[in-house]
N, C-alpha and C positions, 0 to 999 in steps of 0.2 A: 807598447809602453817604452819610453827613449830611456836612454841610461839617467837622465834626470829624476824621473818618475821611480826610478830604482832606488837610486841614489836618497832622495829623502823619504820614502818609505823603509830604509836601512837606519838612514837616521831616526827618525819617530820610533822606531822600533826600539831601537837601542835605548834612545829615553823613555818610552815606559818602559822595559825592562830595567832602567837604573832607578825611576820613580816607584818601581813597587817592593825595593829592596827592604825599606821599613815595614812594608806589609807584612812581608814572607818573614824577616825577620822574628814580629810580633806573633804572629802565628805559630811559627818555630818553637817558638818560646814557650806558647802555654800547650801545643801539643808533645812538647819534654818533660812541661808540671804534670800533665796528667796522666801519661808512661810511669812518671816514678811515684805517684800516688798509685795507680792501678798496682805495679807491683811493689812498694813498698808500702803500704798503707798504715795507716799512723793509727795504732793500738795504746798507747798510753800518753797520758801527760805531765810532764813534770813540774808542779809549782813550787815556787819558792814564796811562803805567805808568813808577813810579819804577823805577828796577836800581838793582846793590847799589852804587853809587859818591853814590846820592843823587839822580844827575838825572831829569829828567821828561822822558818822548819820547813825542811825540802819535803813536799809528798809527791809520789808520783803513783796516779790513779787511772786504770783502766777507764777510756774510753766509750766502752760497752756497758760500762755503772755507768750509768746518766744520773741517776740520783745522789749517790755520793760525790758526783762531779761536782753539782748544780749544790751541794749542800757546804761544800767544803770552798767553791768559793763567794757563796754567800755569807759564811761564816766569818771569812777574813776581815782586818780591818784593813788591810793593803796587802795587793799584789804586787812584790818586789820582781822587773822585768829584767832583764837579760842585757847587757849593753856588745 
């Protein structure tokens, strides 16, 4: 192999390791979501739901009640979100 044959096998190299940095990034990225999901894991939720008179009332319901979840914001007439 001549110092040619080196030479741009260093370079290809270098380009796919600069081309897979959005990979490893992307990757990075959701094996960090799912570290802090694993140990933090999201037990309650907070809503903020207007009724029909206009006001706003904070609940925040356990997660593990599926049914009071599913009932409370069925009930709503708007989920007021987060800016």
């Amino acid at each position: 192999m001549g110092i040619e044959h080196a030479a741009i096998l260093k370079i290809l190299f270098a380009l796919s390791l600069f081309a897979s940095v959005p990979w490893l990034f992307a990757v990075g990225k959701l094996v960090g979501r799912a570290l802090v999901l694993y140990f933090h894991p999201v037990t309650e939720v907070t809503l903020e739901i207007e009724d029909e008179n206009g006001e706003v009332e904070t609940r925040t319901i356990k997660v593990s009640n599926s049914s009071d979840l599913a009932q409370n914001l069925l009930k709503a007439k708007r989920i007021v979100g987060h800016d």
